[in-house]
C-alpha positions as a printed Julia matrix, in Angstrom:
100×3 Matrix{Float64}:
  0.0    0.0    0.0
  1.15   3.67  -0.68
  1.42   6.47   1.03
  0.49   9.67   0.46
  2.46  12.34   1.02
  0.23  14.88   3.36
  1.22  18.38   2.32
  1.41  20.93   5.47
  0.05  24.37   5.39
  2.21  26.95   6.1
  1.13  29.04   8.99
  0.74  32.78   8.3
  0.68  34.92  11.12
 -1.79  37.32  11.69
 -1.43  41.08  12.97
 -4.44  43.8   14.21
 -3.89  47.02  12.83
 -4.15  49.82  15.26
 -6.27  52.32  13.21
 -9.44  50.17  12.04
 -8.41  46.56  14.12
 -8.82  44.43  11.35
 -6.53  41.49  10.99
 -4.36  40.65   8.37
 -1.45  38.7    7.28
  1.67  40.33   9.19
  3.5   40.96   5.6
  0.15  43.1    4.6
  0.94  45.39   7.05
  3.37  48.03   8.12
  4.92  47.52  11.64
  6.06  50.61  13.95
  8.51  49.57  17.2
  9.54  51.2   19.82
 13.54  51.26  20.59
 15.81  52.92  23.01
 16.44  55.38  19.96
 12.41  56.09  20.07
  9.47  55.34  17.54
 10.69  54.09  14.35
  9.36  52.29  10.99
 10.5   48.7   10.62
 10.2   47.23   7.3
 12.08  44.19   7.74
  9.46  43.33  10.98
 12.27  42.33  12.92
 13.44  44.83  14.87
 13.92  44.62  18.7
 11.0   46.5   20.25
  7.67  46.3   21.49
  5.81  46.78  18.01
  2.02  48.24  16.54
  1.11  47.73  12.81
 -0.82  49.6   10.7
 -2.57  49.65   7.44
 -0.9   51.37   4.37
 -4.08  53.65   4.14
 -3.94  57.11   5.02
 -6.9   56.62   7.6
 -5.66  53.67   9.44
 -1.89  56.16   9.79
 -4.69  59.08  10.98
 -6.49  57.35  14.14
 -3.11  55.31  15.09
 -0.94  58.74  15.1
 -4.25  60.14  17.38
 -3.43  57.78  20.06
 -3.98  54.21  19.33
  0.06  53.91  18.25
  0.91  55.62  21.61
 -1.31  53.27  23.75
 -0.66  49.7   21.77
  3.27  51.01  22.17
  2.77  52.06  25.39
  4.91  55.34  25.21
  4.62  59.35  24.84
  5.53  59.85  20.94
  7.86  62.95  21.15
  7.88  65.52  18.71
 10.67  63.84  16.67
  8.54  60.59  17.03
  5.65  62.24  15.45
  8.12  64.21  12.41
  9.09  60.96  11.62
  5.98  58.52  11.41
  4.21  62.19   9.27
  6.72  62.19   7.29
  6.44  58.13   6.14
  2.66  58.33   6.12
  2.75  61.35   3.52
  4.53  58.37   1.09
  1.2   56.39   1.37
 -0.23  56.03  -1.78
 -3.94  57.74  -1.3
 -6.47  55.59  -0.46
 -8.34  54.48  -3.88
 -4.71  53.14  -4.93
 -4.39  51.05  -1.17
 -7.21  49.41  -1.29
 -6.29  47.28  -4.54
């Protein structure tokens, strides 16, 4: 008798975005971690850091800069914090072009 070979499914891991909560695949979403150096973008996702993730929409970047980034980080975004993560979300694409 043969057998067959079972084929495993890969797990994907799954992320909440801070701005509208809805889960995703972690690769669909942006992650933001917190370092000794402050709040900064990580786009390899492995960073050291307590981290938050967020859409790549403009309105997901809008509630999570509001306070939903500072509470799922747990820390006071400084001014340079908030230059920073402004200056990356103006390189969103606007939101017709996300949502494809």
């Amino acid at each position: 008798m043969k057998t067959k070979t079972v084929q495993r499914v890969k797990h994907v891991p799954q992320r909440t975005c801070v701005g509208c909560r809805e889960s995703l695949p972690k690769r669909n979403l942006v992650r933001i971690v917190r370092t000794a150096e402050g709040v900064q973008i990580d786009p390899t996702g492995k960073k050291a850091g307590r981290g938050a993730y967020l859409h790549d929409r403009l309105t997901c970047w809008e509630r999570g800069l509001k306070g939903a980034l500072r509470h799922a980080l747990k820390v006071e975004l400084t001014q340079a914090d908030m230059v920073r993560l402004e200056d990356f979300m103006k390189t969103l694409p606007p939101e017709a072009e996300a949502n494809q």
